[in-house]
C-alpha positions as CSV (number, residue, x, y, z in Angstrom):
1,X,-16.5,-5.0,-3.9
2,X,-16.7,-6.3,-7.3
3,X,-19.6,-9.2,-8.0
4,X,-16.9,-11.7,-8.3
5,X,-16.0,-11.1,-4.4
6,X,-19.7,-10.8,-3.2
7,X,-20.2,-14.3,-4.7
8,X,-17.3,-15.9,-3.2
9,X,-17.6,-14.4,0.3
10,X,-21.3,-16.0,0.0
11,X,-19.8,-19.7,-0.8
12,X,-17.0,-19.0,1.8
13,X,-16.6,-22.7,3.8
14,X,-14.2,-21.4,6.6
15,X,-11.9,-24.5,7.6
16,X,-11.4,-25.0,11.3
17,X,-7.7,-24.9,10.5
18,X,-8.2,-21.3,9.1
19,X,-7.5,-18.7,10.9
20,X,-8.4,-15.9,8.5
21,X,-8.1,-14.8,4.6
22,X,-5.6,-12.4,2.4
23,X,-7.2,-10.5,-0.7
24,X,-5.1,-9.0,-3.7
25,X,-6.2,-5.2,-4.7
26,X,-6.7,-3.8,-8.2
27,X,-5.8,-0.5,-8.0
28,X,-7.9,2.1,-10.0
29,X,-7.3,5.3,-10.9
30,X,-10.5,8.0,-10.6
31,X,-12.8,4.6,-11.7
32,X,-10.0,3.1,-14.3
33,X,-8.5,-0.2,-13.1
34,X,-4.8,-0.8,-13.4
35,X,-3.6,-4.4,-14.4
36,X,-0.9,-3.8,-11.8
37,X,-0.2,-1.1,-8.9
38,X,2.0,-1.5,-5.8
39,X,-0.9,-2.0,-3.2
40,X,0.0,-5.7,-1.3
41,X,-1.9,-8.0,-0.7
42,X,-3.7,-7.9,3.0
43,X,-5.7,-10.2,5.6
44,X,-9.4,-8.4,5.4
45,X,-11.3,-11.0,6.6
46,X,-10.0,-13.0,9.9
47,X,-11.2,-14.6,13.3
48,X,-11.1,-11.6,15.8
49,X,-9.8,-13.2,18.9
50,X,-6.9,-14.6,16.9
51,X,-5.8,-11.1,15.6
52,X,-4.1,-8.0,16.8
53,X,-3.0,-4.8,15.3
54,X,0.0,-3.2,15.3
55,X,0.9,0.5,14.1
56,X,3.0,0.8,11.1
57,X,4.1,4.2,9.7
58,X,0.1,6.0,8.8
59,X,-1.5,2.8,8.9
60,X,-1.9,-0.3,10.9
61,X,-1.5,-3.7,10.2
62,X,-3.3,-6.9,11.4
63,X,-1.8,-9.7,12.6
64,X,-3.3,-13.2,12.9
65,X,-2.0,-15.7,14.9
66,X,-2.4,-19.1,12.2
67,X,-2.7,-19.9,8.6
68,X,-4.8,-17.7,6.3
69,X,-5.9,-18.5,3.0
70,X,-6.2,-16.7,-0.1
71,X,-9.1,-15.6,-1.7
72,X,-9.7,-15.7,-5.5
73,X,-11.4,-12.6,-6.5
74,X,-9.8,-9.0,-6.2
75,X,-10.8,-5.8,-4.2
76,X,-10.9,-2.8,-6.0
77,X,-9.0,0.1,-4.3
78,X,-10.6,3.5,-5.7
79,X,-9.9,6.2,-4.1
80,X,-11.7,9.4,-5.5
81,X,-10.7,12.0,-3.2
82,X,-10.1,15.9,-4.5
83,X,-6.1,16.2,-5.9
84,X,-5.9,19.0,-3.0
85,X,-6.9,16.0,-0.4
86,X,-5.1,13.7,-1.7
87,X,-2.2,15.5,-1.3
88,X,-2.2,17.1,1.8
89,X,-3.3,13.1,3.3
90,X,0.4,12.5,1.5
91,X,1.6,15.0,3.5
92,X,0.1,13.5,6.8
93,X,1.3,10.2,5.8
94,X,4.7,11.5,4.7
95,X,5.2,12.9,8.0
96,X,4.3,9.4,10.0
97,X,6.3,7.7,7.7
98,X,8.9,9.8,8.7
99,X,9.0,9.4,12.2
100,X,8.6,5.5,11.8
101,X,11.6,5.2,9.7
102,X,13.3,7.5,12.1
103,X,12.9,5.2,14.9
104,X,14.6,2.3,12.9
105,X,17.8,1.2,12.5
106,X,18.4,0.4,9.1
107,X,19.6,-3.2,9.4
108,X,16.2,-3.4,11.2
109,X,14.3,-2.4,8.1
110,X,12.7,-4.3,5.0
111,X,14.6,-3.4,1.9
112,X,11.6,-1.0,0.8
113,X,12.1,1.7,3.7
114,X,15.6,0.9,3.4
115,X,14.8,2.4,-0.2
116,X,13.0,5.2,1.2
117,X,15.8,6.5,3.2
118,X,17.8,7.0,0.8
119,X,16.7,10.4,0.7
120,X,17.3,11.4,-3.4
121,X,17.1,7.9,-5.0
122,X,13.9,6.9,-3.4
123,X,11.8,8.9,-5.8
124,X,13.7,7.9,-8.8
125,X,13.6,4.7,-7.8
126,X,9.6,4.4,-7.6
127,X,9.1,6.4,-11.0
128,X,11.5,3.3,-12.2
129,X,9.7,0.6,-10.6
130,X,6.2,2.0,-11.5
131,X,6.9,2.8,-15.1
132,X,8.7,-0.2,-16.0
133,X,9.0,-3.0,-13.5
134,X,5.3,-3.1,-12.7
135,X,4.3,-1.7,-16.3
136,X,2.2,1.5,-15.9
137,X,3.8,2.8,-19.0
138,X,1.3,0.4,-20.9
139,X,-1.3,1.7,-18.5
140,X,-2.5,5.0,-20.8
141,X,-3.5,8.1,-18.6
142,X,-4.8,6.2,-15.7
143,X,-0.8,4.6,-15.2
144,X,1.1,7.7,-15.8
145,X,-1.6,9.5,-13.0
146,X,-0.6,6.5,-11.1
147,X,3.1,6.6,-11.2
148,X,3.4,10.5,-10.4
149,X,0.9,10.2,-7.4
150,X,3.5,7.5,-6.1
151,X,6.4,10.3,-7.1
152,X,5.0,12.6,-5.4
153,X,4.4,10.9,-2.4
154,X,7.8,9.1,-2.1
155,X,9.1,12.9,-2.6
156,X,7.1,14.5,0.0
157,X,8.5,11.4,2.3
158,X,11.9,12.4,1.3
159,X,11.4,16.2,2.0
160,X,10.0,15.6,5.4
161,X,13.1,13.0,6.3
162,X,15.3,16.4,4.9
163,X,13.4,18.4,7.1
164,X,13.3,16.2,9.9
165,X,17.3,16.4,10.1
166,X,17.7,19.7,9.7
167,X,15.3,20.9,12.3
């Protein structure tokens, strides 16, 4: 957490009214921040017997039952691991991802893993969105790194979807 959030958590005045509070992310890139990435915005910090989780895809997702707030400050979301890690925990995810989008029907879907099942486009869609929507061309070394880790992964996604229908 960056000084910025450690101060604000400190003042924190929960409102009764409040049942928890959302945080943006500032992606980084092996310690470089990125002035925009594609990680949304999440509740971090909510009142436990209001929340539940459920399972979505390779991760989970909280949901609190009431209003939450927004915090000010950022989290930065860093993570260092090896290339070789990183990739086969793409490959892991990939797989989950898989199966979840399996099990929907597309009307059922939000439009991004309506995206993602369109096996071919999905990829070229996210090298797109990363480079030029959300700007990572203008991000130097730390962007491009960026944009082909999300290739990559979006590809690995649409290889095991591939795979999963031809098995």
């Amino acid at each position: 957490l960056e000084e910025a959030m450690v101060d604000e958590l400190r003042l924190l005045s929960p409102s009764t009214t409040l049942a928890g509070y959302r945080v943006r992310f500032v992606t980084c890139v092996l310690g470089h921040p990125l002035k925009w990435g594609l990680y949304p915005e999440r509740t971090v910090l909510y009142k436990k017997d209001l929340a539940s989780y459920r399972s979505d895809g390779h991760a989970h997702r909280v949901q609190v039952d009431g209003s939450t707030g927004l915090l000010d400050s950022y989290i930065c979301h860093d993570d260092r691991k090896s290339f070789s890690r990183w990739l086969a925990s793409q490959d892991k995810y990939a797989l989950d991802e898989a199966k979840k989008l399996e099990a929907m029907s597309m009307r059922d879907m939000p439009l991004q893993d309506q995206l993602r099942s369109f096996l071919i486009l999905a990829p070229l869609a996210v090298l797109i969105y990363t480079l030029f929507v959300r700007g990572m061309i203008f991000q130097g070394l730390p962007g491009w790194y960026y944009v082909f880790q999300r290739v990559v992964a979006e590809t690995l996604l649409s290889l095991r979807l591939i795979e999963r229908k031809l098995v």
